[in-house]
N, C-alpha and C positions, 0 to 999 in steps of 0.2 A: 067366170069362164062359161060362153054358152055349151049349152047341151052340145054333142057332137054323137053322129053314129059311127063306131072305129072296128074295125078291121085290124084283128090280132094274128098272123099266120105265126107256126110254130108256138101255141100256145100251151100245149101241153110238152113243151122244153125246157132245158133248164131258166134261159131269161124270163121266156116270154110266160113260165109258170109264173114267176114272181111280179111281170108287171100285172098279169092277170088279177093279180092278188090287192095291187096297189091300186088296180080298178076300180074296186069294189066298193059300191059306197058313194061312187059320183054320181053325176047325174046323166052322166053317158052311157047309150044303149052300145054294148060290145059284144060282137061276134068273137069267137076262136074258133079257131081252121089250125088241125093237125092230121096229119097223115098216120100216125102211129106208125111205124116203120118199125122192123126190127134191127136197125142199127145197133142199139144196146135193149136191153130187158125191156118190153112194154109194158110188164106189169109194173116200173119205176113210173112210166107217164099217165099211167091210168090210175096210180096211186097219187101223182099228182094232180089229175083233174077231181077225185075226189076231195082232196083236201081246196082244191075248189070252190066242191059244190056241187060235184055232178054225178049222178046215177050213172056210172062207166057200165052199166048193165044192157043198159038204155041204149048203147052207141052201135048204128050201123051207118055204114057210107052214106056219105052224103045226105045225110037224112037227120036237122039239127033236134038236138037236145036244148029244154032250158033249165036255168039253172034254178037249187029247189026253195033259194034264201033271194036272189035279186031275179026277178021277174025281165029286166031289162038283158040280162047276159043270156047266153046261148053259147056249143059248142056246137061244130061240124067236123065230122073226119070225111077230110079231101084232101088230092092229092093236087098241088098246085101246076101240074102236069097235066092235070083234068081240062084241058079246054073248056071245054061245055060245063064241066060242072063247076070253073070260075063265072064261066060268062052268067051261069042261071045265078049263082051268090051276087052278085054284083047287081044282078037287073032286081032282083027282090031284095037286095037291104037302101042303096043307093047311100052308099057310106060317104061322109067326107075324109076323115084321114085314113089310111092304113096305114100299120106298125108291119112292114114284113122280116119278123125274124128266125122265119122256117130254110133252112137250107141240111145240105149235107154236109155235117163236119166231120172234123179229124183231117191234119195234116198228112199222117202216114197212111190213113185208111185211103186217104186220093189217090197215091203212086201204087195202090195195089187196085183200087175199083174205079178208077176215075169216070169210067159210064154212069156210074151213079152221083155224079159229081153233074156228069151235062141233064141230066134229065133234073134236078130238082133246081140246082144254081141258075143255072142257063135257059131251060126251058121253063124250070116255074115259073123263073122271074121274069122271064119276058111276056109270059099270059098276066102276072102280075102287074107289067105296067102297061101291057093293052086294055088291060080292063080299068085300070085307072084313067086312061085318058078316052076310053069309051065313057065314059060315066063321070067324068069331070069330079075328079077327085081332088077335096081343096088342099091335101099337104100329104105327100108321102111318105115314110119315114121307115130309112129301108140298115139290117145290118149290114156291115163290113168287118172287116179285120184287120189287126195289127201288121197281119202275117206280108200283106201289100207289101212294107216296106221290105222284105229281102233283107241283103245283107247293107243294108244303109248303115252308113258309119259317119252320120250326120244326127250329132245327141244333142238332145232329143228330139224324136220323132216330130215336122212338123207336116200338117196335109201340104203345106207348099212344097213339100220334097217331092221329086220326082220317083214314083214307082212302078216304073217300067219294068223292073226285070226280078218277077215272082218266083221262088226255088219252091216252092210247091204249086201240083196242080190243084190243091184246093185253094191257095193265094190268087191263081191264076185267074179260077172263077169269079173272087171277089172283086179282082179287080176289073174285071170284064162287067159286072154289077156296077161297078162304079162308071163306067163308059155308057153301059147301055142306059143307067139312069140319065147321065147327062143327056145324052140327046134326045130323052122325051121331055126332058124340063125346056132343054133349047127347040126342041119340033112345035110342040105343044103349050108352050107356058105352064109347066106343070111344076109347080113350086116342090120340090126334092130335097129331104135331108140325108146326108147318110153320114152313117156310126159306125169307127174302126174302134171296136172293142179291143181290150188287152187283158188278156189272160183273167177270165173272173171267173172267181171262185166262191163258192159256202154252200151250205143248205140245197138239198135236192138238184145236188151238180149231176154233171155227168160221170157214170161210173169208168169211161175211155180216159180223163182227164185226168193229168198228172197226182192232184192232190189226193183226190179219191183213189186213186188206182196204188199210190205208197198207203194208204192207209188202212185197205184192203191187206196187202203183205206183208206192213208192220204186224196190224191183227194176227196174221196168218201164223208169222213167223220164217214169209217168205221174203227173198232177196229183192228190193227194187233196184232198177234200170235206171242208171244216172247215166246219162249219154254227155259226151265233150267232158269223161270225167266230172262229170257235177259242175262243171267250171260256164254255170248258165244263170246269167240274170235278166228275172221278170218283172212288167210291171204289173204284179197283182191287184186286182182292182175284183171287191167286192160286190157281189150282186143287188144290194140294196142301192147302192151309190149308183151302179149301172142302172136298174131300174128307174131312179129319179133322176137322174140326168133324160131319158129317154118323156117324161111325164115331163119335163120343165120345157124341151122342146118340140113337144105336143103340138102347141098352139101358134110357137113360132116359125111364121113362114117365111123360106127363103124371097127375097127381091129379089128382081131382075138384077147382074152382075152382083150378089153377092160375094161370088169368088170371083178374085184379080185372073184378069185374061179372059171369061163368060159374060157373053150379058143375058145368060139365063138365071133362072129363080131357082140356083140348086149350091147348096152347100154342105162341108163335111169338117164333122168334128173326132175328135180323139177323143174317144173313153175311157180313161187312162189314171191310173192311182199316181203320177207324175213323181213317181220312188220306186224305181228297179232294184229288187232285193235278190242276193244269191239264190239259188235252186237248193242249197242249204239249210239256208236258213228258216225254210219250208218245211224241210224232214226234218230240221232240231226242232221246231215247234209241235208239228207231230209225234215225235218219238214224247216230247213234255207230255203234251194231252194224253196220248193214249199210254204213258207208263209203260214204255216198251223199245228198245234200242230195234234203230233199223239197222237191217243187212243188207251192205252195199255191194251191186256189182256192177262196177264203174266200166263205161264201155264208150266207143269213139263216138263222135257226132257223125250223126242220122241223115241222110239226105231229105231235103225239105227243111232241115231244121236253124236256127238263128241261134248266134249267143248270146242275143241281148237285146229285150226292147224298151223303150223307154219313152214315154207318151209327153209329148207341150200341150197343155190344155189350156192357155190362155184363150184360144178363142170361145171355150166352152163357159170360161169364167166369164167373158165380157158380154157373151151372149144370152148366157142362160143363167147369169151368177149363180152359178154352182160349179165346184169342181169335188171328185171323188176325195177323199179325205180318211178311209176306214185303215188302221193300220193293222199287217200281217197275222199278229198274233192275235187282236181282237177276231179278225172274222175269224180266222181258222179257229178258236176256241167255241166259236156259235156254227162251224162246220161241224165238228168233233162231235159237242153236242148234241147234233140231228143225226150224226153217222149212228153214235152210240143207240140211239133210240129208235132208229130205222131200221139197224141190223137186228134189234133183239124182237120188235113185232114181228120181222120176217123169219123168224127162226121162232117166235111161236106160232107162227101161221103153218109154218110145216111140221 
């Protein structure tokens, strides 16, 4: 594979930690661009860019750090809101691909902040893909979500379904991501991938996210929030697997009418563990590992929220031979184990 110079947004998140990681070691010079936001805990992100590599001491706006083991890595904190401060990154790396998987998440946190939903989704991404097609960027490769498909009752999820009609306003954004990337691939020739993640979990997740957040109150001995009565299946899909599905279509760039009905250079794949497991069978795994019964307080379905999704990732196998593969219990037992070890340095650091 030749050298490439890449473009990592949301790099001190939970994915885009871990592709960070899977970086390492190649022969490609990589930027990361996070905005550090107080969404959840920032010392969670700056504990993951040290594990890294990076003097978080070191970090003021827009003014990059390198890293202290790979000379070729660097971080920046920018906000992809930043106009000018995209356009000055851009004009001094001259990247060929960017990885953009900096947005606002959280389903519910949308129907209560959704302004914060247009300034990062909407407005970053559209500086994101002005400055890619300023600067002739050879492959984009941008996140999405499951969340698109709504209440589709068409099993399993394929991207040829129609996803017109988002029950959340942070689905809403995604899929406005997925329009606004098409027509810079169709204006522009700008070869576009995009990745409708499903539900991924392990290792230095987000503390907002279902898994972490029961496992916080198992610990506690406080009650979790099973909404639709528990009666919710996901397709869990591991971060390691996410990470290398993302690495595997790196390099491959969409063709012109890769997707039926385009004849632009822009395609989308599902990220997807293609085995929807009960919302259950999540907290039995949990309650195993941490040797602690949970406390259920079973409550109605959430606005925004889906019973079910369920990912086809044949196009992911025939294009990138690879598809997600890690089952339930495995990762959540490699989740468990970095909770357990995460929670007790932060408790001897206070």
């Amino acid at each position: 594979m030749e050298a490439l110079k890449i473009l990592v947004t949301g790099s001190a998140g939970f994915i885009g930690h871990h592709l960070m990681l899977g970086l390492q070691g190649s022969r490609h010079t990589v930027v990361g661009l996070d905005v550090l936001n107080n969404y959840y805990d920032p010392n969670l992100k700056l504990e993951r860019l040290k594990q890294q590599g990076f003097e978080v001491q070191n970090i003021a706006y827009n003014a990059p750090i390198q890293h202290m083991t790979y000379p070729s890595h660097s971080f920046v904190k920018l906000d992809l809101a930043d106009e000018a401060g995209m356009e000055q990154l851009f004009a001094e790396h001259q990247f060929d691909v960017v990885i953009n998987l900096a947005a606002q998440a959280g389903v519910r946190h949308s129907i209560a902040y959704p302004q914060a939903y247009v300034s990062s989704n909407l407005v970053g991404f559209a500086n994101v893909l002005e400055c890619c097609r300023k600067y002739n960027i050879k492959h984009l490769l941008y996140a999405s979500s499951s969340s698109v498909y709504g209440f589709s009752d068409c099993i399993p999820f394929k991207t040829t379904d129609r996803t017109d009609f988002p029950v959340s306003f942070y689905a809403a954004t995604k899929k406005a991501n997925e329009v606004m990337a098409h027509s810079y691939a169709h204006l522009y020739n700008l070869p576009v991938t995009g990745m409708r993640f499903f539900t991924v979990y392990g290792p230095w997740g987000r503390p907002d996210m279902a898994y972490y957040s029961f496992a916080e109150a198992i610990t506690s001995g406080k009650p979790i929030q099973l909404f639709n009565n528990g009666n919710m299946l996901r397709d869990f899909t591991y971060v390691d697997d996410v990470t290398q599905s993302i690495l595997r279509l790196l390099t491959i760039y969409p063709s012109a009418g890769a997707t039926a009905g385009s004849s632009a250079p822009y395609k989308i794949y599902n990220i997807g563990n293609n085995n929807p497991e009960p919302l259950l069978n999540l907290v039995a795994n949990l309650e195993k590992l941490l040797g602690k019964q949970a406390k259920l307080d079973l409550k109605p379905m959430q606005p925004g929220d889906v019973e079910r999704t369920f990912a086809d990732v044949e196009d992911l196998i025939q294009t990138a031979d690879y598809s997600p593969k890690t089952p339930l219990a495995e990762g959540m037992a490699k989740f468990v184990a970095w909770y357990k070890a995460y929670t007790a340095q932060q408790a001897a650091v206070v």
